[in-house]
N, C-alpha and C positions, 0 to 999 in steps of 0.2 A: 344515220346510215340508210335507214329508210328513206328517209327524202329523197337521199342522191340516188337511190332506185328509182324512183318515184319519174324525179325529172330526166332522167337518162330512159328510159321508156316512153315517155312524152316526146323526144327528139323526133324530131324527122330525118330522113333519109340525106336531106343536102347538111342536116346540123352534123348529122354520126360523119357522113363523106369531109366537112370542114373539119373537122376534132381527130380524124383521119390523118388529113393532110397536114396538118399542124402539125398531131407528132412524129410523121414519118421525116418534118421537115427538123422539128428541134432532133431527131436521131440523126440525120445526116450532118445536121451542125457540130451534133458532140460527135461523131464519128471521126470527122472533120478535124474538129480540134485534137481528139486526142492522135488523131497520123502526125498533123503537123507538127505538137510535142513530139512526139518518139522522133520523129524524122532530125528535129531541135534537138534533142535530146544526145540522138546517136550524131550528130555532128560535130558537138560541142564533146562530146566524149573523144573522138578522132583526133579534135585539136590538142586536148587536154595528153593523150600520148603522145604527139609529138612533140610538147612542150619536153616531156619524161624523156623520149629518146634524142632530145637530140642533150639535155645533158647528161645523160648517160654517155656521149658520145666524148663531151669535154672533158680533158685531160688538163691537171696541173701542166704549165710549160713555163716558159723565162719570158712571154711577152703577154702584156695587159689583153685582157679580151676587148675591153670597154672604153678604151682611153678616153675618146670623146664624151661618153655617157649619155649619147645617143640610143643604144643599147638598152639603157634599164631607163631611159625616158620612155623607149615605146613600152615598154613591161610595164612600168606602171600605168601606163594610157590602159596594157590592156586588163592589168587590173582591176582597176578603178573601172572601167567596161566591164566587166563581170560582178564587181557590187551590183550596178546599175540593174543591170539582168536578174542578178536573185532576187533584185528588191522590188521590180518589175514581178517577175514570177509567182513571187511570196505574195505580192497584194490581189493576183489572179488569182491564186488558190485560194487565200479567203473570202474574195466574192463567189469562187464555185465555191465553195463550203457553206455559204449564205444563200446560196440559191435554189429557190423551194422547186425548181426545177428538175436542177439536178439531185440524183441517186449517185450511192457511192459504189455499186457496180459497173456506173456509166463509166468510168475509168479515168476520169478528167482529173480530177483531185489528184487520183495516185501519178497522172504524166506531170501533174503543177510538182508533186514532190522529187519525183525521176530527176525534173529537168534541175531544178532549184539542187539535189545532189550533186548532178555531173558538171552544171555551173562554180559549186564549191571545191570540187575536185581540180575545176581547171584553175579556179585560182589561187589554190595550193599550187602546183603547178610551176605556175605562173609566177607566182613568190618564192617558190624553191628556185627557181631556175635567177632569177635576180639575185637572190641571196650568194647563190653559189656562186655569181660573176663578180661580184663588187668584194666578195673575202678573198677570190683567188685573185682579183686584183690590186686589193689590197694589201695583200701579203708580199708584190712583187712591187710594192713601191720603197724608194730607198729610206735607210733612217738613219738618224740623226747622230748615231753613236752615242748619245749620251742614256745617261743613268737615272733615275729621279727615286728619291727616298720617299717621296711622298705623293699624294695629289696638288696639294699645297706650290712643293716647287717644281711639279710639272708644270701648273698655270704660272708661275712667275715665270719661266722659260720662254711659255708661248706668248706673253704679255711683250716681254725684252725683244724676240724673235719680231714679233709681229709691230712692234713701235720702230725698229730697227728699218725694218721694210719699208714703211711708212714713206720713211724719212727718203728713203730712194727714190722716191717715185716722183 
């Protein structure tokens, strides 16, 4: 500790003004970083309720939502988009966690965890809201009238069905 007295007294006036400028510039970067997260953060929070309000909007009714499955094709894209993001975010946060740079007052850490939260949030979300289309479409497709005792002769059913088809085509 002495030392680093030692050589920090021996600086010159342009080395203090460099060492200066340096941190006021890594301050403005993490400053930087953590607006852009919250700004990430709170946008990605906006989607994620409208995900929530718009099935809160959907009502069981007598026509498929999804027929084409076009639908829960984009749902999953944005799924699958929101892995990428946590997974993206989570590897950010353990380089700021690794970097002798950064402090954990700087706030950078806690925006990588914010964001990686409201990221998880949306794709809940995002899977609830698929889930709910493909059961309540599910449920309005017609059936078969038939009965099965087992698992057994339910697959010999779909076996006969599906060789039956076959044969049409």
């Amino acid at each position: 500790m002495h030392a680093h007295f030692v050589v920090e007294q021996r600086m010159s006036s342009s080395g203090v003004q460099a060492l200066a400028a340096r941190n006021l510039e890594l301050l403005r970067i993490i400053e930087d970083t953590v607006d852009c997260l919250a700004a990430d953060s709170n946008l990605v929070r906006s989607i994620a309720e409208a995900y929530k309000e718009i099935q809160a909007k959907l009502t069981p009714g007598d026509n498929e939502i999804d027929p084409s499955g076009r639908t829960r094709a984009a749902l999953e894209k944005a799924s699958d988009s929101c892995v990428r993001i946590h997974n993206d975010a989570k590897a950010r946060h353990l380089s700021a966690t690794r970097d002798p740079q950064l402090r954990s007052d700087d706030g950078v850490i806690d925006a990588y965890s914010e964001l990686m939260t409201v990221v998880d949030e949306l794709h809940d979300a995002v899977e609830n809201l698929s889930e709910w289309i493909a059961v309540h479409d599910a449920v309005l497709q017609p059936t078969t009238g038939s009965t099965f005792d087992s698992v057994d002769s339910l697959f010999e059913s779909l076996i006969r069905n599906a060789s039956r088809m076959s044969f049409k085509s």
